[in-house]
PALO-754726 format. One record per residue (C-alpha): residue in three letters; x, y, z. Coordinates in nm, 3 decimals. Each point is the difference from the previous one (the first is absolute). Last residue first. Example, Ala and Ser with C-alpha at 12.3 -4.5 7.8 and 13.67 -1.06 7.14 Angstrom:
<rest:SER	u:1.367	v:-0.106	w:0.714>
<rest:ALA	u:-0.137	v:-0.344	w:0.066>
END
This chain:
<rest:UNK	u:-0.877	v:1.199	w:-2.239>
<rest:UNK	u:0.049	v:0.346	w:-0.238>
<rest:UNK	u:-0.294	v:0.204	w:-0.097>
<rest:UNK	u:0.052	v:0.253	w:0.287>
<rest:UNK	u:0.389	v:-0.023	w:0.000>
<rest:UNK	u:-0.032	v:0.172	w:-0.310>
<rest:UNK	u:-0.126	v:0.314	w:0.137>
<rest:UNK	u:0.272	v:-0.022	w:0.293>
<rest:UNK	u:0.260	v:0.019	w:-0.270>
<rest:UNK	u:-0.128	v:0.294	w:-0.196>
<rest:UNK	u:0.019	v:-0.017	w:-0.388>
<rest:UNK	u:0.261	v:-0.041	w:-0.278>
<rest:UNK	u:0.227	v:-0.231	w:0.184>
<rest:UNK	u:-0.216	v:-0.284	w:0.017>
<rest:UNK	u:-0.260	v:0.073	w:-0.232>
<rest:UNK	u:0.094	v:-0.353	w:-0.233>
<rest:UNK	u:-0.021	v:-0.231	w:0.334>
<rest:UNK	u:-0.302	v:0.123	w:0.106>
<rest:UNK	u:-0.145	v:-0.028	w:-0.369>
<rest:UNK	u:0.139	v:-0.377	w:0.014>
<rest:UNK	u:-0.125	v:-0.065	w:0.345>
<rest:UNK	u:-0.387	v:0.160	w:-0.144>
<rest:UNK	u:0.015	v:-0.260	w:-0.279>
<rest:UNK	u:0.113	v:-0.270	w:0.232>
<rest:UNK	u:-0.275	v:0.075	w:0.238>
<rest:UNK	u:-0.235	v:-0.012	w:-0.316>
<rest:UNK	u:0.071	v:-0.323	w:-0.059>
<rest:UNK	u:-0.018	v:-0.165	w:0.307>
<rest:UNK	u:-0.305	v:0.169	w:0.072>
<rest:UNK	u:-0.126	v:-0.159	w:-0.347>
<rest:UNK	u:0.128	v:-0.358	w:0.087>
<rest:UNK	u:-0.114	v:-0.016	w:0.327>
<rest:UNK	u:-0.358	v:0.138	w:-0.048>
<rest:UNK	u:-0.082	v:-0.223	w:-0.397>
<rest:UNK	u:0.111	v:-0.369	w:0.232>
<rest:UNK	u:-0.208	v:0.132	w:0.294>
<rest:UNK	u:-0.290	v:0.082	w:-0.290>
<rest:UNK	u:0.057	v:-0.341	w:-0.185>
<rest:UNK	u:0.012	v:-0.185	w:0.404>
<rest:UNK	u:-0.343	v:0.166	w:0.040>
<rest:UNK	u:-0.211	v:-0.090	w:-0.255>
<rest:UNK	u:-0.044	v:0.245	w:-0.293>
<rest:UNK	u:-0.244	v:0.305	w:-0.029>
<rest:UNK	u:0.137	v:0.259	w:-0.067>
<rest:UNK	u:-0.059	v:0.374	w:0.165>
<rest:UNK	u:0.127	v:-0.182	w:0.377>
<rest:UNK	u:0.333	v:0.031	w:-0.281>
<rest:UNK	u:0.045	v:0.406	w:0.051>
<rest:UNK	u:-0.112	v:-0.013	w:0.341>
<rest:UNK	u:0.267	v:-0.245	w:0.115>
<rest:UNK	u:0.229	v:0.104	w:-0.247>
<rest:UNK	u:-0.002	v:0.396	w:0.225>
<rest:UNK	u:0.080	v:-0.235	w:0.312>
<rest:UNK	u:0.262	v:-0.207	w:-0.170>
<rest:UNK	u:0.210	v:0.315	w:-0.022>
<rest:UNK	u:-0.009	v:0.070	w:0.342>
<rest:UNK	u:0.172	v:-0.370	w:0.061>
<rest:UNK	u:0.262	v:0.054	w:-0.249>
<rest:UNK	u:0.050	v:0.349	w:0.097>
<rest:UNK	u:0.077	v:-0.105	w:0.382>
<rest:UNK	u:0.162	v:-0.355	w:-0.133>
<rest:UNK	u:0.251	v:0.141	w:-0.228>
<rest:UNK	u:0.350	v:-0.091	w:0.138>
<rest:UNK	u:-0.189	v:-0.344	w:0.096>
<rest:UNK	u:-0.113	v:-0.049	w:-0.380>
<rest:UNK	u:0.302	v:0.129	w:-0.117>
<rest:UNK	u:0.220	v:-0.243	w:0.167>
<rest:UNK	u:-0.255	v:-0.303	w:-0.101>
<rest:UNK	u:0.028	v:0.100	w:-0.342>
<rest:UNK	u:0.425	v:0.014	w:-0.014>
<rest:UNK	u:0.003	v:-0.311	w:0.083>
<rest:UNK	u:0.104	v:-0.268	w:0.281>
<rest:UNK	u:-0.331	v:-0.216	w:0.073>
<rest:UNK	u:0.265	v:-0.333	w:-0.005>
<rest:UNK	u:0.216	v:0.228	w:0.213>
<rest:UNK	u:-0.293	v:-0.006	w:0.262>
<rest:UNK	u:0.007	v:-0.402	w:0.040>
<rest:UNK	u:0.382	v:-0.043	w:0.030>
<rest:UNK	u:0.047	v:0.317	w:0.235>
<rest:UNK	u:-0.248	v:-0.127	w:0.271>
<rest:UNK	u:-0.220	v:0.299	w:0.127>
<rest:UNK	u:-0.247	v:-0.053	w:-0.268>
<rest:UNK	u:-0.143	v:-0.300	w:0.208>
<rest:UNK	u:0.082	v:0.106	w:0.370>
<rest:UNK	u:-0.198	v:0.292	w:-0.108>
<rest:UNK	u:-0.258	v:-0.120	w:-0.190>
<rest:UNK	u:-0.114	v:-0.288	w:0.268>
<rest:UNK	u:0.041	v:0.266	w:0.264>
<rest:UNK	u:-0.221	v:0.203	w:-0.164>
<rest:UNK	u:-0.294	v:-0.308	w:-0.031>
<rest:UNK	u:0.083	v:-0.006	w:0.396>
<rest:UNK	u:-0.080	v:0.373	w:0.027>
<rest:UNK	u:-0.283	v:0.065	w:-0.156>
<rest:UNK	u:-0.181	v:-0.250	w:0.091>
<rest:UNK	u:0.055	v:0.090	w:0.350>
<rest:UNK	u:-0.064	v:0.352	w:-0.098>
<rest:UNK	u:-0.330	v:-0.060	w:-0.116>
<rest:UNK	u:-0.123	v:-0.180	w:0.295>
<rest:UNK	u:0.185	v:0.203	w:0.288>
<rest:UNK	u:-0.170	v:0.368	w:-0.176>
<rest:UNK	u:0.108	v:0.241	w:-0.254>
<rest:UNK	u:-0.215	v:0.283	w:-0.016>
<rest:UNK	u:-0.189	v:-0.083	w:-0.221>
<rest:UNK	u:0.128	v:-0.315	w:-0.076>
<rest:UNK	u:-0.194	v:-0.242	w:0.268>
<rest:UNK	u:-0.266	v:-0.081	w:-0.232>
<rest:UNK	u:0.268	v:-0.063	w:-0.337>
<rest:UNK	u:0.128	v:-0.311	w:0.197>
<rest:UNK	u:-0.283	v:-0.176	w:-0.170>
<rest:UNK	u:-0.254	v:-0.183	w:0.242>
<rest:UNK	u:-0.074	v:-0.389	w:-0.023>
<rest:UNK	u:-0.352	v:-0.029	w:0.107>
<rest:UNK	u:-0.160	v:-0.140	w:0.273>
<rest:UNK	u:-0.058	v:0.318	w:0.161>
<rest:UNK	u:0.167	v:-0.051	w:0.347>
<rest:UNK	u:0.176	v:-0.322	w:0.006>
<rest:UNK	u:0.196	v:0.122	w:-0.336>
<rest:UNK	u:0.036	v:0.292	w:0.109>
<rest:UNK	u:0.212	v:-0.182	w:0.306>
<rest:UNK	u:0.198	v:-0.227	w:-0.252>
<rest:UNK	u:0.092	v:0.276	w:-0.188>
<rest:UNK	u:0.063	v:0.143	w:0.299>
<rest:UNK	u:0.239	v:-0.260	w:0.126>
<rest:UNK	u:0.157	v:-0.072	w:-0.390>
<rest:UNK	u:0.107	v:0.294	w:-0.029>
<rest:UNK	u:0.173	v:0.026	w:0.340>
<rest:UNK	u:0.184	v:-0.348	w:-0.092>
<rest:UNK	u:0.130	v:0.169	w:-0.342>
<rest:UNK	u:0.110	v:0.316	w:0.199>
<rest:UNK	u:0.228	v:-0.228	w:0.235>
<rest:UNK	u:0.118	v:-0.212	w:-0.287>
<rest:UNK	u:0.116	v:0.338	w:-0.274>
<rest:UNK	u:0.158	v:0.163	w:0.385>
<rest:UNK	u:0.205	v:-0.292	w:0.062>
<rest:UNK	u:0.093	v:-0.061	w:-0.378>
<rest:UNK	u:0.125	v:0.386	w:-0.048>
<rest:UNK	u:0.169	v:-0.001	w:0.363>
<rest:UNK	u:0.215	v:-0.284	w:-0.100>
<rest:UNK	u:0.054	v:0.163	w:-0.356>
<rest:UNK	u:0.151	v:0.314	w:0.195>
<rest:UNK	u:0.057	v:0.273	w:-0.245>
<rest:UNK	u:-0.372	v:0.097	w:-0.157>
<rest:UNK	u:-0.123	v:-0.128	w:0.363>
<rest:UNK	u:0.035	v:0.272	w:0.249>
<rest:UNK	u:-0.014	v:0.316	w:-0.095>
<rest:UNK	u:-0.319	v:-0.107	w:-0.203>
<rest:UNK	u:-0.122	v:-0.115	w:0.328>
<rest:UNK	u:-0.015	v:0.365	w:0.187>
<rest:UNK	u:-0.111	v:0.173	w:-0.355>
<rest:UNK	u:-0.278	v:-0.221	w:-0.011>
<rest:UNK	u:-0.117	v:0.084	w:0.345>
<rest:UNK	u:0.047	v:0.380	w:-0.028>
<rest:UNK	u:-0.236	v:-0.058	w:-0.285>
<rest:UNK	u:-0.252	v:-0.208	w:0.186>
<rest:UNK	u:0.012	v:0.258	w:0.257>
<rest:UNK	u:-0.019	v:0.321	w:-0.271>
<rest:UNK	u:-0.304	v:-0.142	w:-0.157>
<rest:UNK	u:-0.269	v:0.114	w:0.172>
<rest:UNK	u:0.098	v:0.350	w:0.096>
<rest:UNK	u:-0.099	v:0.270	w:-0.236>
<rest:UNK	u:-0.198	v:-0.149	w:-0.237>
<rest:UNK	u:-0.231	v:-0.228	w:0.291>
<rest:UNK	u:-0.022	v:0.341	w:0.198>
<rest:UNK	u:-0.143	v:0.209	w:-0.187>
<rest:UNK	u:-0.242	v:-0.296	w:-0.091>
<rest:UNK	u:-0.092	v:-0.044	w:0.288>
<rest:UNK	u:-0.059	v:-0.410	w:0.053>
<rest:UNK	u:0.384	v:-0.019	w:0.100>
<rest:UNK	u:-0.101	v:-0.028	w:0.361>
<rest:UNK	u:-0.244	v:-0.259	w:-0.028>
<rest:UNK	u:0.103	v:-0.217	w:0.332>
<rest:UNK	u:0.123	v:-0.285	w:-0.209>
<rest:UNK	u:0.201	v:0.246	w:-0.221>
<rest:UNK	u:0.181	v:0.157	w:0.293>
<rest:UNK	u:0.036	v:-0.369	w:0.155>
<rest:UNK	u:0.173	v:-0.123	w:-0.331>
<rest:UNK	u:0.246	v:0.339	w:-0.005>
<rest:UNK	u:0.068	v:-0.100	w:0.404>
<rest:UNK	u:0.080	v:-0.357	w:-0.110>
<rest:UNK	u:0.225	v:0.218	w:-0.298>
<rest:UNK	u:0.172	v:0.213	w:0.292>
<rest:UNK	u:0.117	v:-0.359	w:0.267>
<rest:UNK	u:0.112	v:-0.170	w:-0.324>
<rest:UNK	u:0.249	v:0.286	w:-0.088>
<rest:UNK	u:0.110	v:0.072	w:0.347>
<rest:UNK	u:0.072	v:-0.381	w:0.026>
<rest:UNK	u:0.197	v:-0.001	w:-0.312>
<rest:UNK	u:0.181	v:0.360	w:0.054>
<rest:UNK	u:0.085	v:-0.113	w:0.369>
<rest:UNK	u:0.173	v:-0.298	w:-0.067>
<rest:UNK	u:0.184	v:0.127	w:-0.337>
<rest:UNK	u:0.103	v:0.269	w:0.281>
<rest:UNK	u:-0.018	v:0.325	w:-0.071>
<rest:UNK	u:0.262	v:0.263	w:-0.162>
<rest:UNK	u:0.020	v:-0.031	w:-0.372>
<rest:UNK	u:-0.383	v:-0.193	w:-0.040>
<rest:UNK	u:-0.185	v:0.331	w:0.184>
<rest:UNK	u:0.220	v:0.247	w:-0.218>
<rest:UNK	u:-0.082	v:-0.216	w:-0.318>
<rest:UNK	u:-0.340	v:-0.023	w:0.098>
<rest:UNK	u:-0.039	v:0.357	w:0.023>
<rest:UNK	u:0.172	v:0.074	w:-0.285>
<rest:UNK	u:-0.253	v:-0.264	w:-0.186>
<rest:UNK	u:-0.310	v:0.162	w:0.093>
<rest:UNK	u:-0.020	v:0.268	w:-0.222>
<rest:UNK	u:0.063	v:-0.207	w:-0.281>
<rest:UNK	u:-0.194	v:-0.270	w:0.094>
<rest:UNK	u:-0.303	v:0.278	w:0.035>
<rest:UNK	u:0.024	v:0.129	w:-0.361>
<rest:UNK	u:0.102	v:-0.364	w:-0.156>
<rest:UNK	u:-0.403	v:-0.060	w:0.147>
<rest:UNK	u:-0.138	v:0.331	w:-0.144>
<rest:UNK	u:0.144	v:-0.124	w:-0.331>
<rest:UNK	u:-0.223	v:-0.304	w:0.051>
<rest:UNK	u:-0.299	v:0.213	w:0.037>
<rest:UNK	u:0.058	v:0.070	w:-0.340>
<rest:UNK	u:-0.215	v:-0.241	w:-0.191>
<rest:UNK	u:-0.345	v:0.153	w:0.007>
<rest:UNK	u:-0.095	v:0.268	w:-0.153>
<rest:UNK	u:-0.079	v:0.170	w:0.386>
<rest:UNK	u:0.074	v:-0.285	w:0.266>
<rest:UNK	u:0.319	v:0.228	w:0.168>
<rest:UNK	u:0.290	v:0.137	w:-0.128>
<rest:UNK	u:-0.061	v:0.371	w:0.140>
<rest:UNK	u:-0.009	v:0.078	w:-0.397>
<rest:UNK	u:-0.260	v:-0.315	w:-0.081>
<rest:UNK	u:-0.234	v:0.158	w:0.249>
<rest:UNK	u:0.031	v:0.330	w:-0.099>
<rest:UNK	u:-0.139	v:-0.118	w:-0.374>
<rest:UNK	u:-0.234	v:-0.247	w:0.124>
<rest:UNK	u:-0.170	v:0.308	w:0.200>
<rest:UNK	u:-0.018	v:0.238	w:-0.276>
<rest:UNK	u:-0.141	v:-0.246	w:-0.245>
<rest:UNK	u:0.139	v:-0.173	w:-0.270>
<rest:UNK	u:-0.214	v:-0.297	w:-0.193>
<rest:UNK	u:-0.221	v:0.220	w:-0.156>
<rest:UNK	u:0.286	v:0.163	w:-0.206>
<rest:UNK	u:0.037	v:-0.320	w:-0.228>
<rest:UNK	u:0.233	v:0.120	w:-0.276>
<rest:UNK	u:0.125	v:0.343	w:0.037>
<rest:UNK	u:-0.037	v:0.012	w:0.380>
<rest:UNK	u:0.119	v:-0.361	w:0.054>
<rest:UNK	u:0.369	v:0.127	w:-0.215>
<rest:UNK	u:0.035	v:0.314	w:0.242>
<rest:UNK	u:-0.037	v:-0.212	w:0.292>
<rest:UNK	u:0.270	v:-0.253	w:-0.179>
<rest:UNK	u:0.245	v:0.287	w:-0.004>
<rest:UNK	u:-0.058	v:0.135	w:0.310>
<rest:UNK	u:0.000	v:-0.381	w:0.164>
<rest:UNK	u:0.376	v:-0.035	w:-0.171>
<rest:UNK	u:0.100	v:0.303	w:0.147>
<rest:UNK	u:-0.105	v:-0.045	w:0.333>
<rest:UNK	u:0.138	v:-0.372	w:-0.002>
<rest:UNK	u:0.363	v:0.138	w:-0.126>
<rest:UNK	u:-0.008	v:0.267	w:0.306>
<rest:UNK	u:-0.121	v:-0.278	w:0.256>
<rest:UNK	u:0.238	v:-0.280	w:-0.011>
<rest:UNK	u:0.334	v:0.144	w:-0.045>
<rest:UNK	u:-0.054	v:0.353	w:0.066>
<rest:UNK	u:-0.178	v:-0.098	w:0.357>
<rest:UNK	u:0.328	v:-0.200	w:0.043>
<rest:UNK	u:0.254	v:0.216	w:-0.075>
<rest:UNK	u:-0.162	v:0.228	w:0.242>
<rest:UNK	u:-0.010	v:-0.207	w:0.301>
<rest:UNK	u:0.335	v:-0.061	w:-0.078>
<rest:UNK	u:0.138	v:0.294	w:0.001>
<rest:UNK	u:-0.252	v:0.109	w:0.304>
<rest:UNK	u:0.151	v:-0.267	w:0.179>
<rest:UNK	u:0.377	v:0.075	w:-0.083>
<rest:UNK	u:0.201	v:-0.291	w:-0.021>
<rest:UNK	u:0.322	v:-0.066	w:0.149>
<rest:UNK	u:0.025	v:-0.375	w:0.034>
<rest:UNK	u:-0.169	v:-0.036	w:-0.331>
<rest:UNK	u:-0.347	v:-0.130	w:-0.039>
<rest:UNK	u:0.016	v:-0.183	w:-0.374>
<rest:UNK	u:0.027	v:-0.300	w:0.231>
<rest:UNK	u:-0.293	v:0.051	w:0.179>
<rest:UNK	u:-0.185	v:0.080	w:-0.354>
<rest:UNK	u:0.089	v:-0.329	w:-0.153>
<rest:UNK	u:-0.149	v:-0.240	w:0.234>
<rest:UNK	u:-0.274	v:0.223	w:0.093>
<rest:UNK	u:-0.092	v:0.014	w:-0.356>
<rest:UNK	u:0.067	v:-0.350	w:-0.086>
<rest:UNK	u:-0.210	v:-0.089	w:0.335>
<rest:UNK	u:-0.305	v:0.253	w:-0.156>
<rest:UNK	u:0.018	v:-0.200	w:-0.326>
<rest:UNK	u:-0.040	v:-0.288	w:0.180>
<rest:UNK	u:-0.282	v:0.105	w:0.176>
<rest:UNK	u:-0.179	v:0.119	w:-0.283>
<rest:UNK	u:0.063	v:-0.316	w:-0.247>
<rest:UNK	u:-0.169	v:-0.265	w:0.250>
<rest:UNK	u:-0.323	v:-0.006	w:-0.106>
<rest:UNK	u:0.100	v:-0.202	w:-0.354>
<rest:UNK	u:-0.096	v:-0.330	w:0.108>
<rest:UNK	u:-0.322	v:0.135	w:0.112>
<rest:UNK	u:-0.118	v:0.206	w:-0.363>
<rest:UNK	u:0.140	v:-0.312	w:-0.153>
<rest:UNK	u:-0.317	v:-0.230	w:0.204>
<rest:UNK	u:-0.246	v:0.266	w:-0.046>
<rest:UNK	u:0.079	v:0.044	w:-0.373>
<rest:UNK	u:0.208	v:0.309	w:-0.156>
<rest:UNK	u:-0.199	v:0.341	w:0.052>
<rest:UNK	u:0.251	v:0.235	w:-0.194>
<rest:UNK	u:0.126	v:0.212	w:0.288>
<rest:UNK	u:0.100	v:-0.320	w:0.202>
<rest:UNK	u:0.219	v:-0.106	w:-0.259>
<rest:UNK	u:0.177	v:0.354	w:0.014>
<rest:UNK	u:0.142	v:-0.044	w:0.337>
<rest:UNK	u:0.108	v:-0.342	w:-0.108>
<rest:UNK	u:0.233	v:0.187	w:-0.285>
<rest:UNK	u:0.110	v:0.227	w:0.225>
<rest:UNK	u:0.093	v:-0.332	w:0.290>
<rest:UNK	u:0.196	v:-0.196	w:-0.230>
<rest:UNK	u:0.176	v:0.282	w:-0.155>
<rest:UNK	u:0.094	v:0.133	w:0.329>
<rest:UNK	u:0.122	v:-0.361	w:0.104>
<rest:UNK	u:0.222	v:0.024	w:-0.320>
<rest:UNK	u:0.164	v:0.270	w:0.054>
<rest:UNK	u:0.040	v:-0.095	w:0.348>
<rest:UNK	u:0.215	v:-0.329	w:-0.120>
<rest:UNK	u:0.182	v:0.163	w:-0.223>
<rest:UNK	u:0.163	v:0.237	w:0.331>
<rest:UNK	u:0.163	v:0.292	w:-0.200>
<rest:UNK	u:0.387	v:0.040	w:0.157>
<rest:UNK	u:-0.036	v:0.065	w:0.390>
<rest:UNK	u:0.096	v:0.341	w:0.225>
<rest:UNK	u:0.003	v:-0.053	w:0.349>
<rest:UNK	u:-0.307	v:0.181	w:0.190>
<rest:UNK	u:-0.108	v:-0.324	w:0.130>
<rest:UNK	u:0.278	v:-0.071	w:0.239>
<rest:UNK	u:-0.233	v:-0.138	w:0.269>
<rest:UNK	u:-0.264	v:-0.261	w:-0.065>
END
């Protein structure tokens, strides 16, 4: 856990997890069958331990917080702005009844709005949170951190219990910064300790199964780990979790992620903020067709794919000729 400010060559192996988990992400969006739509529920959560992975060692030992506050907000939430001005503009021309004042605001502040970006609002609140952890992993003990850590999220699963995230206010600001702080905690933990990886893949598995088990008992029905996802709840993110483990101690063995070694799956995971705001606009353009589901997710990936090339390779050709920071924007 300590030492993870130490500069590393490009890690194949995440490159390909972030594929894995973008191009779940957008499964979900195109309505795949109940059974797929399952398998897949994992992709958020380990997209959020790749970002908390990543992001506490891009932390350096003399940071400033507003710094990186800052290049953080630009990061995620600048490029997302632009990109929802530009399709706003494109709904107003074409199907203006859809927009209204109040989907509008509520796509900016990253909530339900559109649709789709709520899970910007999620990289938001890792990012904020993972200085903190990072000061709270450098100087506690691994003892301490994991029975802190356990002793918060019981008091998350009371808070829900007893209704306290029913405000709305209340459920946007707060409701997923425990079971964010708690993903960051075990993502410091298992991409570099395999032992650690297994333990925690087995001990999530066996909580699955328990409340599986219990819903089970209680509505006769098996329940998809989508009704505990917003916010994230013990159900979904046990799922979560040990299906992450599988990826990670997977694609975290050289011989199988030099096999996925290319030049596509590096651009793909360099691109996955524009590749995944891209797929939003395809989404509407392609809801216009009508073709099954796997021909539209098949149409999405391929057409934000190309388009975030197209916009790399104008990036790349301004570069010089215009402002820095103004590039930045449509970079990542």
């Amino acid at each position: 856990m300590k030492g993870l400010t130490k500069s590393m060559k490009r890690d194949l192996g995440i490159d390909f997890l972030k594929v894995v988990g973008l191009l779940c992400i957008i499964l979900a969006h195109v309505n795949p069958p109940g059974i797929l739509f399952q398998l897949r529920n994992f992709d958020v959560v380990l997209m959020i331990l790749i970002s908390a992975y990543l992001g506490t060692k891009s932390v350096k030992k003399n940071y400033s917080i507003f710094d990186y506050y800052f290049k953080r907000f630009k990061r995620l939430v600048i490029p997302t702005w632009v990109f929802l001005i530009f399709l706003f503009t494109l709904l107003y021309i074409f199907k203006p009844s859809f927009l209204t004042i109040n989907k509008i605001l509520d796509s900016l502040i990253l909530n339900d709005g559109i649709g789709y970006v709520w899970v910007i609002r999620i990289y938001l609140i890792v990012a904020i949170l993972i200085p903190i952890c990072k000061i709270i992993v450098d100087r506690c003990n691994n003892n301490i951190i994991i029975i802190s850590t356990i002793i918060l999220y019981m008091a998350y699963e009371l808070l829900y219990y007893f209704g306290f995230f029913n405000n709305p206010i209340i459920l946007y600001l707060f409701a997923y910064i425990v079971p964010c702080y708690v993903l960051i905690i075990i993502a410091n933990y298992i991409f570099d300790n395999k032992k650690t990886l297994f333990i925690t893949g087995w001990i999530n598995l066996v909580i699955f199964i328990i409340i599986l088990y219990i819903i089970f008992k209680q509505t006769g029905e098996i329940e998809s780990t989508q009704i505990q996802k917003y916010p994230f709840r013990i159900y979904y993110l046990s799922y979560a979790l040990f299906v992450s483990s599988i990826f990670i101690l997977t694609f975290k063995n050289e011989k199988i992620y030099n096999l996925f070694n290319n030049k596509i799956i590096t651009f793909i995971s360099s691109h996955s903020l524009w590749i995944y705001l891209w797929h939003i606009l395809f989404i509407y353009v392609y809801s216009l067709i009508d073709i099954s589901w796997i021909i539209k997710y098949i149409l999405i990936i391929i057409s934000s794919l190309l388009i975030t090339i197209i916009q790399s390779s104008i990036v790349c050709a301004l570069e010089g000729k215009i402002s820095k920071k103004m590039l930045e924007i449509f970079k990542g």
